[in-house]
C-alpha positions in Angstrom: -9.4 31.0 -15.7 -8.0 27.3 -16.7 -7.2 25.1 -13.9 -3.7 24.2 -13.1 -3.0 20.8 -12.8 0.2 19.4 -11.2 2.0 16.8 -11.0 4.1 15.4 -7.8 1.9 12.8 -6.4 5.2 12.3 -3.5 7.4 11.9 -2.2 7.1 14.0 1.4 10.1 16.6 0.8 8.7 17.1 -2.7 5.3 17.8 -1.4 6.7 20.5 0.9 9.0 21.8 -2.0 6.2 22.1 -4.1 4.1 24.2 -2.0 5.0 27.7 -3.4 4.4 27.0 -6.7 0.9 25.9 -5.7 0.4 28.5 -3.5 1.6 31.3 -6.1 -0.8 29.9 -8.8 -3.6 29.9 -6.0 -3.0 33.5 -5.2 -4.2 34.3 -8.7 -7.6 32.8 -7.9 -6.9 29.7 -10.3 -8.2 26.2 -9.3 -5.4 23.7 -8.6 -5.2 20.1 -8.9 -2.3 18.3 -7.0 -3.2 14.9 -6.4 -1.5 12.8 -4.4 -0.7 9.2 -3.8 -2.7 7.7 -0.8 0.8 6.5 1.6 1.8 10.4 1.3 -1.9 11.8 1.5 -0.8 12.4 5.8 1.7 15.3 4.2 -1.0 17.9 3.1 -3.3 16.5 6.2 -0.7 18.5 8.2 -0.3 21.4 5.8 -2.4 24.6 5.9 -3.3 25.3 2.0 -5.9 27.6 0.4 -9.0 26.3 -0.4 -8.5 26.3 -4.0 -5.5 24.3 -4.2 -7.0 20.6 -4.5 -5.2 17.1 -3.3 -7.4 14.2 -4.6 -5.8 10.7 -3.8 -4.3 9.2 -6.9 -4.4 5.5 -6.2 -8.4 6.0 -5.6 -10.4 8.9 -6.2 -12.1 10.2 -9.2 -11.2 13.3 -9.8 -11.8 16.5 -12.8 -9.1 15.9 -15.2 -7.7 12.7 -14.1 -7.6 11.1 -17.3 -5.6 14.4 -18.8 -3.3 14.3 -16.0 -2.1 11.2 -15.7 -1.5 11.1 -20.2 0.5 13.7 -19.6 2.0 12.4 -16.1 5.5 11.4 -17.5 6.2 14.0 -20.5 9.0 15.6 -19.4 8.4 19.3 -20.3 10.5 22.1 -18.7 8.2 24.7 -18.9 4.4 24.5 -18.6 2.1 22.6 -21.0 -0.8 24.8 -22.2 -4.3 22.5 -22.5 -7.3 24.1 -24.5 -8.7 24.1 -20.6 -5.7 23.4 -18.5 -2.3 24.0 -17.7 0.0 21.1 -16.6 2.8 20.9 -14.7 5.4 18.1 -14.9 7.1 18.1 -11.8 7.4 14.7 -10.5 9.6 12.8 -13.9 11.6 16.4 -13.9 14.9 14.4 -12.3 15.0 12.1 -15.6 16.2 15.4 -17.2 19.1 16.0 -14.8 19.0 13.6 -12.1 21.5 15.8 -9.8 19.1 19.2 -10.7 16.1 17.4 -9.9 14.5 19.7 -7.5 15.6 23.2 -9.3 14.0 21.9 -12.2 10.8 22.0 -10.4 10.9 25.7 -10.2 12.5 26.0 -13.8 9.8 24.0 -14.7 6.6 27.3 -13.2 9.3 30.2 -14.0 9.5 30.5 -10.2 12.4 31.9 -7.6 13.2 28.9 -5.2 14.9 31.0 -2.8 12.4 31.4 -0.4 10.1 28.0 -1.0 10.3 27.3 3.0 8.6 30.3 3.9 5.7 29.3 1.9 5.2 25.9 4.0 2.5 26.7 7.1 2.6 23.6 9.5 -0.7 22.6 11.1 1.5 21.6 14.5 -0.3 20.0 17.2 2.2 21.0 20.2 0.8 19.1 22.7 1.3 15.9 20.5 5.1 17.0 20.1 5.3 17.5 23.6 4.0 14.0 24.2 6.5 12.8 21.7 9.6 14.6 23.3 8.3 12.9 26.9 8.3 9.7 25.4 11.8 10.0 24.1 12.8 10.1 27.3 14.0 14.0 26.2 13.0 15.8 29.7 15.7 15.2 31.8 17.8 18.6 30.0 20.3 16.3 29.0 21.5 18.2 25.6 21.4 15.3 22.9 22.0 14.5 18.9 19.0 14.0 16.9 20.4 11.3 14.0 18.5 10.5 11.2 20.0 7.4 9.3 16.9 6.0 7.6 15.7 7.6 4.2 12.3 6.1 2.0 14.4 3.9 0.0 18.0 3.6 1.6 19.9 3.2 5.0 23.3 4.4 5.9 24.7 3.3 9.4 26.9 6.4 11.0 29.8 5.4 11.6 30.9 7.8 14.5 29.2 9.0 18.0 28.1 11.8 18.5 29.0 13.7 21.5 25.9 14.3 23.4 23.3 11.3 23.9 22.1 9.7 20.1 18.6 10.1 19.6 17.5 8.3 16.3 14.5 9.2 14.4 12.8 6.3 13.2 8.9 5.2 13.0 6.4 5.7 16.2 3.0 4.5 16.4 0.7 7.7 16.5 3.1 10.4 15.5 4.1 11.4 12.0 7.8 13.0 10.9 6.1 16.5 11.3 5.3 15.3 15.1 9.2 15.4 15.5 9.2 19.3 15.7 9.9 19.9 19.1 12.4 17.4 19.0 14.5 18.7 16.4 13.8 22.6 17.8 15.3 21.3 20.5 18.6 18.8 19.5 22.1 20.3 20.5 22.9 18.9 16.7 21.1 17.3 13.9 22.9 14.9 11.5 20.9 12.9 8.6 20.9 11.3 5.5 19.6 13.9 2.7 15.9 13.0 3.3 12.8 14.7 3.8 14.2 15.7 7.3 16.1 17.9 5.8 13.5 20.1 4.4 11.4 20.3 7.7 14.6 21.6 9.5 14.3 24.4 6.7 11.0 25.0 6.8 11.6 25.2 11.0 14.2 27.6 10.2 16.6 25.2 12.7 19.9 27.6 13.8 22.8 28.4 16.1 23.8 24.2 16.0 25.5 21.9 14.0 23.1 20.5 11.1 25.1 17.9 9.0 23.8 15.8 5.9 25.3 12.4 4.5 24.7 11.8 1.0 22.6 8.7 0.3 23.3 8.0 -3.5 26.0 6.0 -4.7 28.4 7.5 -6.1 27.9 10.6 -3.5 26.0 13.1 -5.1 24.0 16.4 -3.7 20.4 17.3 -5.1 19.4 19.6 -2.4 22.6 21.4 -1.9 21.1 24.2 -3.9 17.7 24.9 -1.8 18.8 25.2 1.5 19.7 28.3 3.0 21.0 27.1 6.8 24.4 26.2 7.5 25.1 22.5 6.7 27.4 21.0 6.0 28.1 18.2 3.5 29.6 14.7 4.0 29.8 12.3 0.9 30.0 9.3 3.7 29.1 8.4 6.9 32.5 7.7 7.6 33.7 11.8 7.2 31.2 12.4 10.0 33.3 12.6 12.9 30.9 15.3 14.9 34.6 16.9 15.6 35.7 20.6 14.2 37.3 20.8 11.2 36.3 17.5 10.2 36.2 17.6 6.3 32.6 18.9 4.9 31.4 21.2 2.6 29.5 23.6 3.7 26.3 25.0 1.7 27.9 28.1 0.4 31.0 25.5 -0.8 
């Protein structure tokens, strides 16, 4: 059988979007080539993947069909690309298509159902590191609190409101990776966030029974996730609609 190649070298919710369609061409006992840019390579470090589903790093590793892969790295082609000894997949350039359909097109793109990608994401947790993490925080006293996220790869967007139980801020710690943050956000009375990679872990953690709230960080407000979650958030187009109050004006996924 031809290898598959694919294309999405990042960025982190990507990688963990991706993960079904690798998985489902794996399944079929097909070799697959994902490679990934070296700042992202710490994503499939903490992912459990089948042996035949390959993640070279981009920047610097030779690698079978480099040279094919990255010719073809920024066709955009919404179906797969048949090689006399490959098939390639162009995920990564698929938002210059349809910026605001971005990450459907990904799944347009293998002829695959979306609905369920989050149950095909197995997390190589190390508990006792999350533990060590939620001590640090200063999180074992009980005391309920919001886990805010205002900080995305490219962008930062200050909330404008409190929120009503003690504000705990993800940001960057030494020693401990976004995926180290589990217990934390298992744990938050609410979650609120800029529409960022945190987003997807919260999916994939199957996060429920609180308040989960995303601000859109593209100007003007726009939603390119909106259609691959399946919890209840709800939808600001600023920081300033998020008032952590009921009834304050968002729209909700089903919206």
């Amino acid at each position: 059988m031809k290898p598959v190649l694919i294309f999405q070298p990042g960025m982190v919710g990507d990688l963990l979007f991706v993960q079904k369609i690798a998985k489902t061409y794996a399944a079929t006992g097909r070799r697959v080539i994902m490679p990934v840019l070296q700042k992202h390579s710490w994503v499939y470090d903490a992912l459990v993947m089948p042996a035949n589903i390959e993640t070279p790093i981009l920047d610097t590793e030779a690698f079978d069909f480099r040279d094919e892969l990255l010719f073809l790295s920024d066709k955009i082609a919404l179906s797969p690309i048949e090689g006399p000894n490959y098939t390639f997949l162009s995920l990564f350039f698929s938002w210059r298509y349809a910026p605001e359909q971005t990450m459907d097109l990904k799944y347009q793109v293998a002829g695959m159902d979306m609905a369920d990608w989050a149950d095909h994401v197995e997390l190589r947790r190390d508990l006792a590191k999350e533990e060590a993490l939620f001590k640090l925080l200063g999180l074992d006293d009980g005391e309920p609190y919001a886990l805010l996220n205002e900080h995305g790869s490219n962008s930062q967007i200050q909330f404008t409101h409190k929120a009503p139980e003690k504000e705990v801020r993800l940001r960057p710690i030494e020693g401990y990776s976004l995926f180290d943050w589990s217990t934390v956000i298992e744990r938050a009375a609410r979650i609120a966030t800029i529409d960022t990679s945190l987003v997807l872990l919260v999916e994939i953690l199957k996060i429920r029974d609180k308040p989960l709230s995303v601000v859109s960080r593209y100007e003007p407000p726009s939603f390119r996730i909106q259609n691959i979650l399946r919890l209840d958030w709800l939808f600001y187009f600023r920081a300033e609609h998020l008032t952590f109050s009921e009834g304050a004006p968002g729209l909700s996924a089903r919206d």
